[in-house]
C-alpha positions as CSV (number, residue, x, y, z in Angstrom):
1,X,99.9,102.8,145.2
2,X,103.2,101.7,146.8
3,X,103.3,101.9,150.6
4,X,103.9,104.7,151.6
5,X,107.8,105.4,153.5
6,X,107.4,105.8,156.9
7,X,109.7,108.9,158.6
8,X,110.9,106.2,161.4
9,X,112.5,104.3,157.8
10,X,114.7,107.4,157.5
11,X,118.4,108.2,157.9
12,X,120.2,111.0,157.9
13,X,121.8,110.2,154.5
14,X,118.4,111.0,153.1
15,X,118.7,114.4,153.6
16,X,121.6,114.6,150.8
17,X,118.7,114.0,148.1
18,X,116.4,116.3,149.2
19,X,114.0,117.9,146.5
20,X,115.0,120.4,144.2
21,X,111.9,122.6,145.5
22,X,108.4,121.5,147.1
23,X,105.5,123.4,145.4
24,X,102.4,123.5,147.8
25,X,98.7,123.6,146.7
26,X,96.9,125.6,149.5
27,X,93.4,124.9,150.3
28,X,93.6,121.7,152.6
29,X,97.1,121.6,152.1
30,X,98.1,124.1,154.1
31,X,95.6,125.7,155.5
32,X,92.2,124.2,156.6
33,X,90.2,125.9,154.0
34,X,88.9,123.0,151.5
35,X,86.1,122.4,154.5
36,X,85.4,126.6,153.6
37,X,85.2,126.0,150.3
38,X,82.7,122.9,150.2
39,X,80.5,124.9,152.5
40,X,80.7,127.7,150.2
41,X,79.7,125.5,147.5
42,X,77.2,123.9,149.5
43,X,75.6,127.3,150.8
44,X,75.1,128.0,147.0
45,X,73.8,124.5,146.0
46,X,71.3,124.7,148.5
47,X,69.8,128.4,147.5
48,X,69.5,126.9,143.9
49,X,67.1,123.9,145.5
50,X,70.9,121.0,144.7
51,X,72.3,119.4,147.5
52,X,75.6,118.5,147.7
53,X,76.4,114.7,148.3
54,X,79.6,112.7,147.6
55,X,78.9,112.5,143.7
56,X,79.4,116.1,143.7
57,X,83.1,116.3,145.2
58,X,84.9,115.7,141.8
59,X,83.9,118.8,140.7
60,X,84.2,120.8,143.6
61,X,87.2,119.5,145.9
62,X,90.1,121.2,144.3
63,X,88.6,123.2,141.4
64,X,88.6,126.7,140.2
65,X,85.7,128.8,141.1
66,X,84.3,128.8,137.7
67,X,84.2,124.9,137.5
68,X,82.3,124.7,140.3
69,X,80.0,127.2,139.5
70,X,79.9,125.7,136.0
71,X,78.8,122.5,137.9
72,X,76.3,124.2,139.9
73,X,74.4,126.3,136.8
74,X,74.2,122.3,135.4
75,X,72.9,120.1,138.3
76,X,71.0,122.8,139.5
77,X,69.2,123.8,136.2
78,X,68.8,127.5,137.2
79,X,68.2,130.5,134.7
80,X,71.0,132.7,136.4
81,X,74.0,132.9,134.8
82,X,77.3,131.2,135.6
83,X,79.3,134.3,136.3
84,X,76.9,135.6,138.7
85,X,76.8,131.9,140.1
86,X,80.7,132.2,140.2
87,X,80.9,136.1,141.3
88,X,78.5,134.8,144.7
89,X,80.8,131.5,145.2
90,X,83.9,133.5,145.2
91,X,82.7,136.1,147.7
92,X,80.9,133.6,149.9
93,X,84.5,131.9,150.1
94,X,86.4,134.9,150.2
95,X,84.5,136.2,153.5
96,X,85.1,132.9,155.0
97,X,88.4,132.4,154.4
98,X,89.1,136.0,155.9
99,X,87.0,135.0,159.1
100,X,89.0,131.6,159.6
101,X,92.6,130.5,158.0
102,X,93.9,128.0,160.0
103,X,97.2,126.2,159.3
104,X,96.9,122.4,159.2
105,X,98.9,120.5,161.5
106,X,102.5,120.2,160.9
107,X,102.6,122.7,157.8
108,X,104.3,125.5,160.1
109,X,107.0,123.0,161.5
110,X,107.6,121.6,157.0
111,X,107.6,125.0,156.4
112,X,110.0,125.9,158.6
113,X,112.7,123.0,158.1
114,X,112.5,123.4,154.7
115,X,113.6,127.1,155.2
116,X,116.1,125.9,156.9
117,X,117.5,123.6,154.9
118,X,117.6,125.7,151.8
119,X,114.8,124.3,149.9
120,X,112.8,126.7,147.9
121,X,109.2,126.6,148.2
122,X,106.2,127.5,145.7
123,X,102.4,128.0,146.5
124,X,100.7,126.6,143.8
125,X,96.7,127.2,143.9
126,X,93.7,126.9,142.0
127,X,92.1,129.5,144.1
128,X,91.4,133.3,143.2
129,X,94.1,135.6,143.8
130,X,92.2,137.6,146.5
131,X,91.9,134.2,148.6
132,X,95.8,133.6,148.0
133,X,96.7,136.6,148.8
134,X,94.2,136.8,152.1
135,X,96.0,133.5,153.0
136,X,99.5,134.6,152.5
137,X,98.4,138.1,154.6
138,X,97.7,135.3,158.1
139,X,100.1,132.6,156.6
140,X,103.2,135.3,156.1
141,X,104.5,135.8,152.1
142,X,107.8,135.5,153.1
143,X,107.7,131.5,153.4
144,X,107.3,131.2,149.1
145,X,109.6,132.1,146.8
146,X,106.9,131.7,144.1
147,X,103.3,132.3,144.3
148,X,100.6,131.0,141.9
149,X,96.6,131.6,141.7
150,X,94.0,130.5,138.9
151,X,94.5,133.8,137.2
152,X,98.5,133.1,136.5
153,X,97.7,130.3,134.0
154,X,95.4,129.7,130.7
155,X,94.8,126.7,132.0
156,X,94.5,125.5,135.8
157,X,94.2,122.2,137.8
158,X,93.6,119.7,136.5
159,X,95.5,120.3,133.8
160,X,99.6,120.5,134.3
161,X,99.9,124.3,134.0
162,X,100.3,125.4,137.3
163,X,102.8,123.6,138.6
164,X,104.8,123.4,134.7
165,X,104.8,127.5,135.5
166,X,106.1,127.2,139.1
167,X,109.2,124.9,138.1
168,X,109.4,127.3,135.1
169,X,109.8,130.3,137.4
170,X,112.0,128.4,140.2
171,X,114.2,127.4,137.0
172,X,114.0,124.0,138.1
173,X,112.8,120.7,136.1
174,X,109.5,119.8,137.6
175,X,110.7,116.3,137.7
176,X,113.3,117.5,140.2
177,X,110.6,118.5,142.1
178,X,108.2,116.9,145.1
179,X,104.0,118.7,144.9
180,X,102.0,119.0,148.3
181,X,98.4,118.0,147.5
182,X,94.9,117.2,149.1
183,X,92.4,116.7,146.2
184,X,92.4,114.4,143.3
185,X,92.8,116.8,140.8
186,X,95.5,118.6,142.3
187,X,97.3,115.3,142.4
188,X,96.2,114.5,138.7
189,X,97.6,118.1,137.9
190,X,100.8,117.7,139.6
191,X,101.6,114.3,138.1
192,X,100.6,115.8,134.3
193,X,103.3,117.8,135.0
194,X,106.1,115.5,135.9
195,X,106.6,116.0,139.8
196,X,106.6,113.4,142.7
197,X,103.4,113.8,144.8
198,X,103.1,113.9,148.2
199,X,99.3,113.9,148.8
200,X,97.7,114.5,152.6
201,X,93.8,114.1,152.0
202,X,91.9,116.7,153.7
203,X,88.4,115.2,153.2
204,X,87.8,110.9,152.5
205,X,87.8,110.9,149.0
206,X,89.7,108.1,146.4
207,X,93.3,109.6,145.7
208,X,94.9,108.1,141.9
209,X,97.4,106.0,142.4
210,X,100.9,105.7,140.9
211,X,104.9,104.6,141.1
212,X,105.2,108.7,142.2
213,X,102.4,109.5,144.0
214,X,102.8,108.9,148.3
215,X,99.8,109.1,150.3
216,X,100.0,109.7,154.0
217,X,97.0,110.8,156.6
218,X,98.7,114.1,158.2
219,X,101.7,116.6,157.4
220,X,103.2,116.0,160.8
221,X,104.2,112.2,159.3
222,X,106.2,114.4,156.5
223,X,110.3,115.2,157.6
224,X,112.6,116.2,155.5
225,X,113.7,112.3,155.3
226,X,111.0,111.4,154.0
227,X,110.9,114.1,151.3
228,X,114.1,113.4,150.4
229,X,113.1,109.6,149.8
230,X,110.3,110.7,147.7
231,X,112.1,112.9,145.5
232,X,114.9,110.3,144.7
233,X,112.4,107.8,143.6
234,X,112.8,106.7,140.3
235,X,110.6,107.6,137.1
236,X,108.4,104.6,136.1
């Protein structure tokens, strides 16, 4: 993965390529709800007699409910059935994400100067649309021009679907455009699709590497510099 620019390398002639849009995932993006989620998960795990360890993050960190419950009905071996398993993870997640959205720090301030500079923004999740849209209720709606949940696409992260349908309805070129991510398969996801990734890890797993992919520890290290850099990169 090539090092990643540092906002102190900027100038303000970067901010003459900024991105055509930035299309945020959500969980551990934006807000600190991936830690919600994994609890969740692991509440669930737990009742079926699985514990959740490291080995269990791929399929968890990032995916649609009923991945994860998939995952669950196997490494647990129970008799219920997977859309009972997924009916009580979404519910479990749902009522924690109403009792605790936080933003993670420096999303507010991106936000913000991207709003200001004219950049249109898209939420892009893998989440239900009830968890989006409790998000967006403390986040504020207003901050998207586009939203995305799991139920907008056939298909969602891993594969390239969400974020081909947010360029699609920005009108933009998802090359033209930079992806906020967390997880692995968010980042996998948005690079399927053809955007520059900007990924902010919100729990220590292995990111993919790649000539567009940016890794850095915190969205406070993310100016609109720096976002212009990425997004001028070349394609290689």
């Amino acid at each position: 993965m090539p090092e990643s620019p540092r906002p102190d390398d900027a100038c303000p002639d970067d901010l003459t390529a900024l991105p055509a849009a930035v299309l945020f995932d959500m969980d551990g993006t934006l807000v600190d709800t991936e830690q919600l989620w994994w609890q969740a998960a692991a509440e669930l795990a737990e009742e079926l007699g699985h514990q959740l360890t490291d080995a269990d993050a791929p399929e968890v960190l990032g995916q649609a409910v009923e991945h994860t419950a998939a995952h669950l009905h196997r490494a647990s071996g129970t008799d219920l059935p997977e859309a009972e398993l997924a009916h009580r993870l979404g519910e479990s997640f749902a009522d924690k994400v109403a009792a605790e959205t936080v933003p993670r720090p420096g999303a507010l301030a991106l936000l913000t100067a991207l709003r200001e500079a004219g950049v249109p923004t898209a939420l892009v999740s893998a989440s239900p649309r009830r968890v989006v849209d409790l998000v967006l209720s403390s986040l504020g709606r207003d901050w998207f021009a586009v939203t995305l949940a799991a139920e907008d696409t056939v298909r969602t992260k891993p594969a390239p679907d969400p974020y081909l349908a947010a360029a699609e309805r920005l009108g933009l070129a998802p090359a033209a455009c930079l992806a906020v991510e967390d997880t692995p398969t968010g980042v996998t996801s948005a690079v399927a699709a053809g955007c520059a990734v900007l990924a902010v890890p919100s729990m220590p797993v292995p990111m993919p590497e790649g000539d567009r992919i940016t890794l850095l520890t915190s969205l406070e290290q993310a100016d609109l510099a720096l976002l212009g850099k990425l997004s001028a990169a070349p394609v290689g």
